[in-house]
N, C-alpha and C positions, 0 to 999 in steps of 0.2 A: 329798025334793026334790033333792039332790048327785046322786046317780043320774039322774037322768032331764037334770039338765042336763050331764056328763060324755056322755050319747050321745049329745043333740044336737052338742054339739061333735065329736064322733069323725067322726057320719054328716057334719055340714059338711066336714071335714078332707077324708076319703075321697071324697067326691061330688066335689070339682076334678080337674080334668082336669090331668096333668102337662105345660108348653108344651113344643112343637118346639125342638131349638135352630139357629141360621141355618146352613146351610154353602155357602160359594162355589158358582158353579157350575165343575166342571172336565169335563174329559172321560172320560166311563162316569159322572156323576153329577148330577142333574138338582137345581136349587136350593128343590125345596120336600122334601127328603128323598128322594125314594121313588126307586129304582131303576127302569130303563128297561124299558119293558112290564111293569110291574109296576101293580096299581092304584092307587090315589089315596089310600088310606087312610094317617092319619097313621103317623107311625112314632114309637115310642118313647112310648107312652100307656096308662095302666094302667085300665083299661075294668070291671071286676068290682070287685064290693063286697069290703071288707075286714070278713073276719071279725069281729064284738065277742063279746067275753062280761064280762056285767055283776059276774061275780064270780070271773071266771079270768082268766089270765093272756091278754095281747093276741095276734091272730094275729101271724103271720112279717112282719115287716116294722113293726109299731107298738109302739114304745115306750112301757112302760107308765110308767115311771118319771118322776118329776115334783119341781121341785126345793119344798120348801116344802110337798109334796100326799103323797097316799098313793094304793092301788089303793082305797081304799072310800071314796071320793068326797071325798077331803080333796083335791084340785086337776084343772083338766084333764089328762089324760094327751099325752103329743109323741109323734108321728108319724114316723118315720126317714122320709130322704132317697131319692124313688126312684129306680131305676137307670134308666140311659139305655140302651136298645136298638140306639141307631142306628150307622150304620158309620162310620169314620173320614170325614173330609173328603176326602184324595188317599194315594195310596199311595206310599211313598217310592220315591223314583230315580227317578220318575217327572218333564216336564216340559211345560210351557205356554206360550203366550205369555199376558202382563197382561192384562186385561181391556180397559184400555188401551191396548194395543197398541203399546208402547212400552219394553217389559221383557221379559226370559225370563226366566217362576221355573220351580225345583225345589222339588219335594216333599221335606219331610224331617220325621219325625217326625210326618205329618199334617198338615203345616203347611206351605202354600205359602208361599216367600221369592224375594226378588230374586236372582237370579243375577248377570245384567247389564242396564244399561240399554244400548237399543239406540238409537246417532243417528240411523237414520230409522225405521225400524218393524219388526215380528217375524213372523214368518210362519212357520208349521211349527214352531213351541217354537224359532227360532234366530231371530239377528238378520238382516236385509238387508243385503247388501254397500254401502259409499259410493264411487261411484266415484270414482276417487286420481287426479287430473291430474299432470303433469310427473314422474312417474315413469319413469326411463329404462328404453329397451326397444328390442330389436332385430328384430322380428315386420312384416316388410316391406320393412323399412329398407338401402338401398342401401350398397355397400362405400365407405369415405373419410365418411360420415355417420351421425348421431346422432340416437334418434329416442328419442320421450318420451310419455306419455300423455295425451290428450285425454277430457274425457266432455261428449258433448249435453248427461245431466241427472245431477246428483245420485247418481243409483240409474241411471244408462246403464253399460252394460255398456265401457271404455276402449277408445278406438282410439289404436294407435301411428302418431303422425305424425314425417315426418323435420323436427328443429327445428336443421338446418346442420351444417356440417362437422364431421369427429371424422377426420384422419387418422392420430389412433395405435388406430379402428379396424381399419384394412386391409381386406383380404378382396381385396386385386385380382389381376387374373390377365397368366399372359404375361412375367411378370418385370417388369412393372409399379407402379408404388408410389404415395398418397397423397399428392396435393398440392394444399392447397386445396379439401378436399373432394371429389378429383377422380382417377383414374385417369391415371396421365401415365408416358411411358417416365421411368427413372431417369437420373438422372446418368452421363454418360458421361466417363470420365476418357483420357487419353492419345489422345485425339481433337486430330488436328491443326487450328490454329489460327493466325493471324495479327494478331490483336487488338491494339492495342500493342506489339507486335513490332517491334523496330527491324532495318534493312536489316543481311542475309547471317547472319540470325537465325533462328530458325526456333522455331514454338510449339508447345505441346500443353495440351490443356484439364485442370484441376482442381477435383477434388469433393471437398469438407471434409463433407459428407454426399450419401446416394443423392440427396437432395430439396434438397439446393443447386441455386443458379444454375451452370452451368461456369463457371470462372474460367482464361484463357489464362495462362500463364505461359511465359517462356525454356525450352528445352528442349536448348537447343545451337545449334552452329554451320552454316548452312545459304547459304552461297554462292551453288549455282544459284538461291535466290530473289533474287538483286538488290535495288536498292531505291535504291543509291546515288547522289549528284547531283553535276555537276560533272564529269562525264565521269570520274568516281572508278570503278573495279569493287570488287568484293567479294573478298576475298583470306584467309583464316583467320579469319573471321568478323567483320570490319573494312574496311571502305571504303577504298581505298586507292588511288594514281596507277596507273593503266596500265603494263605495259611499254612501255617505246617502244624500237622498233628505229631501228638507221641512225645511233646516236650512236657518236661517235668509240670506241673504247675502247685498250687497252696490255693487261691483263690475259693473263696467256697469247699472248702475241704477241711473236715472236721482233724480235731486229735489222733495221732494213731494212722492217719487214712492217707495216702501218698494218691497222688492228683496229676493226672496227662492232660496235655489237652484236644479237642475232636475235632475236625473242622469238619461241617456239612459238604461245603464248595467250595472250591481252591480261592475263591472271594469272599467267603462269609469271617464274622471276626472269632479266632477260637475259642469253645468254650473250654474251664480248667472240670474236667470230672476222675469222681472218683474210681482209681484203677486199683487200688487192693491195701494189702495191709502195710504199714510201715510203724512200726512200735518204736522204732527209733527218733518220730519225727517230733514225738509229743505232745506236751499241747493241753494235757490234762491238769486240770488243778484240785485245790483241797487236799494236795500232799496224796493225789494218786496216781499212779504209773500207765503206762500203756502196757497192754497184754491182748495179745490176740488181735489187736485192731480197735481195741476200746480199753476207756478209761478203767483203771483197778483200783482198788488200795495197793498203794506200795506195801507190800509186806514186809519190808524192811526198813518202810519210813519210819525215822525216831516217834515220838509223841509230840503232841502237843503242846505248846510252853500252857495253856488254858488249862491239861490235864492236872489235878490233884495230885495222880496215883503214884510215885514213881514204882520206878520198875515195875510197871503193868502189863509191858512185853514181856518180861519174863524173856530176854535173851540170852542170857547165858547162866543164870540165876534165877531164885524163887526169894520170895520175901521173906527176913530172918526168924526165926521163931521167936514166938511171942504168946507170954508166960509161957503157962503149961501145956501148950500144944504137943500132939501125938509125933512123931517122925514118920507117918506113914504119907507123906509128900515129897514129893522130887522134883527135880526139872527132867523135863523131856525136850527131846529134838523135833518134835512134832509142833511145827508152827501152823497157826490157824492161816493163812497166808501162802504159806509153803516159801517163808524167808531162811534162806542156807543158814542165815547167819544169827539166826534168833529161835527160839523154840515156844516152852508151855509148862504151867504148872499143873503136875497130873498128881490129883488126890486118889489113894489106893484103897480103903478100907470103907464100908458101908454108914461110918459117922464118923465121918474125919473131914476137918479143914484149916483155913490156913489165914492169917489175920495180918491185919497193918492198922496202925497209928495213922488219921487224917485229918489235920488242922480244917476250921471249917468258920463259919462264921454265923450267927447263931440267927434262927427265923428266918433264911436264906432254901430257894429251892433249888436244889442241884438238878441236873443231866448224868444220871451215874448208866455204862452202860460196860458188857464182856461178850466174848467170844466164849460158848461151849461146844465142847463136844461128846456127848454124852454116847458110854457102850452100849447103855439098857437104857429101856426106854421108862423103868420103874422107879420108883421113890423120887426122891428131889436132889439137884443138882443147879444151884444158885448160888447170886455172892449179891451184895447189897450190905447197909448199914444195920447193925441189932444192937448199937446201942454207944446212947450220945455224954457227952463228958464238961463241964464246964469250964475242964482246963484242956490245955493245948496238946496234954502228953496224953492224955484217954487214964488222966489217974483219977477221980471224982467223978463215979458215974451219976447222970442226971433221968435214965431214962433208956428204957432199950428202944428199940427199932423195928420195922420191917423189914425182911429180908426177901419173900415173892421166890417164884420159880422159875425155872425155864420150861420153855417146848417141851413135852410128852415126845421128842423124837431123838435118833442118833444121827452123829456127823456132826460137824462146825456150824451152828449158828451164831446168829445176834439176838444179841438180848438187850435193850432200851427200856430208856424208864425215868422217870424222876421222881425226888427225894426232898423232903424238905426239915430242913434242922430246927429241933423245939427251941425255943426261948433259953436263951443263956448257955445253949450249947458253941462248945469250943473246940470241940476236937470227937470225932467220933472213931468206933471199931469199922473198919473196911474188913470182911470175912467172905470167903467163896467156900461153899462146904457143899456136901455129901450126906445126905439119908437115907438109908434102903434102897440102896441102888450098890453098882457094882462100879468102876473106878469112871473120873468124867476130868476131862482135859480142861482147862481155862488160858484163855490168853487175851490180850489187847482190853486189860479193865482199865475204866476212866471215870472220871466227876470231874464235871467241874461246873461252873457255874453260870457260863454262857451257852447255847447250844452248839454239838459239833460232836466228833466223836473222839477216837484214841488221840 
């Protein structure tokens, strides 16, 4: 009885069919097992009987041994575990999208795993791109502008749109530069200008950068632009009064001479020139007057305190007589000068003159000098010393003199000259006289002993 129930259990065991096991579907591998154009038949199934023998050892693959039992029918006999035929699931390195369609797996070990999950879908074992908005990008996008990405959908392919200014892009041409998202000449610098510029000033523009505003500023002094009010010009970069000609001026302007002054250009400084006579303005020295625009002798200037002579003008009087002198002398109103107020001593007769007492100091050379005016131009008509005195009064004569001539001509000259006193003289004759001639005027006699005249 152990026997025959021992084979029924064997032939039960052996008679099941071993199951399929599941594998995904991938790609080259169909999900009920069987490879592609291959038939239908399961795969991995052991379809022939398994040997028994009721008193030997079990075929290949059945365990006879049994825990608690023996081989002669002391327990059922176990069965080993059969092998699986079938092929791996996926081949490694190989890859898919999820089933899903929302994942990329790799094969590894036979066993398909997540790679990555994709945010929109898989397609070809890789994920779908998501199109990336506001992504900056220059693919279209004009010079001085800033351009970013746009997408219609999700999974749209990005278009670059310009989204505003970007001038530290550039790109402009021409020598041109970025301003305000915009192509604009640069900054021009040392461009003249007038902006704030005050008058006889003159401007030129400044760039603190290319893409500044120009900024005028002072640049120097400029004149010819004007600007001044008030009948003011412009003059070293300053508004200033006019020349004005035609005012009085002295500056450089002699004795006598009255002085305007000229201006070139209502800018230049004025000069003071001479514009005509002015005998009032004076100016003259050496005790002479203005006449005519130039220095004269005053004809009516007194003498000289240096003069010896006195009354040598002969202004209203002639010199007293002295000893026995002739009276053919007078005073005349005829002054060598033409002084209203002074005249001349005019000797009349062909050897006649006219004498004074002159303190002197002895060994001493005087400056003696007169004014003639002689009618004829014949004989002699002179004055000088003829003769010197040891005392003071001309009473002890020591010595006569020379007395010399004048010009061989008629009319008022000058007569000069010096004289010099002998030894021990004290006083000499001062005499103007007349020889062979016809009458001869004298005026303005002098000595004295520095040089200088009446």
């Amino acid at each position: 009885m152990k026997r025959y129930s021992f084979v029924v259990v064997i032939l039960a065991l052996v008679g099941c069919k071993t199951p399929n096991r599941y594998v995904p579907p991938e790609a080259g591998v169909e999900e009920d097992g069987s490879l592609p154009g291959t038939p239908d038949a399961p795969l991995g199934k052991v379809d022939g009987p398994v040997s028994v023998a009721s008193d030997g050892p079990l075929a290949a693959g059945v365990d006879t041994a049994s825990s608690g039992g023996d081989t002669q029918g002391g327990g059922p006999a176990e069965v080993g575990a059969p092998m699986d035929m079938a092929p791996p699931p996926c081949t490694s390195g190989t890859a898919r999208c999820a089933p899903s369609g929302t994942a990329v797996e790799t094969c590894s070990n036979g066993q398909w795993t997540t790679k990555e999950n994709c945010p929109l879908t898989c397609s070809g074992a890789v994920c779908t791109a998501v199109c990336m908005a506001g992504v900056p990008c220059t693919q279209g996008i004009g010079a001085c502008r800033k351009g970013a990405t746009t997408c219609a959908t999700p999974s749209s392919p990005p278009a670059c749109a310009d989204v505003g200014a970007d001038d530290s892009r550039g790109g402009c041409t021409g020598g041109n530069i970025c301003k305000g998202g915009a192509c604009v000449a640069a900054c021009q610098g040392g461009v003249a200008c007038t902006q704030g510029i005050a008058a006889c000033r003159k401007g030129a523009t400044f760039c603190a950068t290319p893409a500044s505003e120009p900024v005028c500023n002072e640049s120097g002094v400029d004149d010819t632009r004007g600007g001044c009010t008030g009948g003011n010009v412009c003059k070293g970069g300053d508004c200033v009064a006019p020349c004005q000609g035609g005012v009085a001026c002295t500056q450089g302007i002699g004795p006598c001479r009255k002085g305007a002054t000229f201006c070139a250009t209502p800018t230049s400084t004025p000069a003071c020139n001479d514009s005509g006579v002015d005998d009032s303005k004076g100016g003259c020295g050496g005790g002479q007057i203005c006449k005519n625009g130039a220095c004269a002798q005053d004809p009516c200037a007194p003498k000289s305190a240096a003069n010896l002579v006195p009354n040598g003008g002969f202004d209203t009087t002639i010199w007293p007589k002295f000893g026995s002198e002739e009276n053919n002398r007078e005073w005349s109103p005829s002054d060598a000068l033409g002084c209203s107020t002074s005249g001349s001593l005019r000797i009349g007769d062909a050897f006649s003159s006219s004498r004074i007492c002159i303190p002197v100091q002895p060994s001493t050379t005087y400056h003696l000098g007169y004014m003639v005016n002689r009618t004829s131009s014949a004989g002699t008509a002179a004055c000088g010393i003829n003769e010197w005195y040891d005392d003071t009064a001309c009473a002890n004569s020591l010595d006569f003199g020379q007395t010399g001539n004048s010009p061989a001509q008629t009319g008022w000259q000058q007569v000069s000259g010096t004289v010099t006193s002998i030894a021990g003289a004290r006083s000499g004759i001062l005499v103007c006289f007349i020889v062979s001639t016809q009458s001869a005027y004298f005026d303005r006699v002098f000595l004295r002993a520095t040089p200088g005249g009446f």
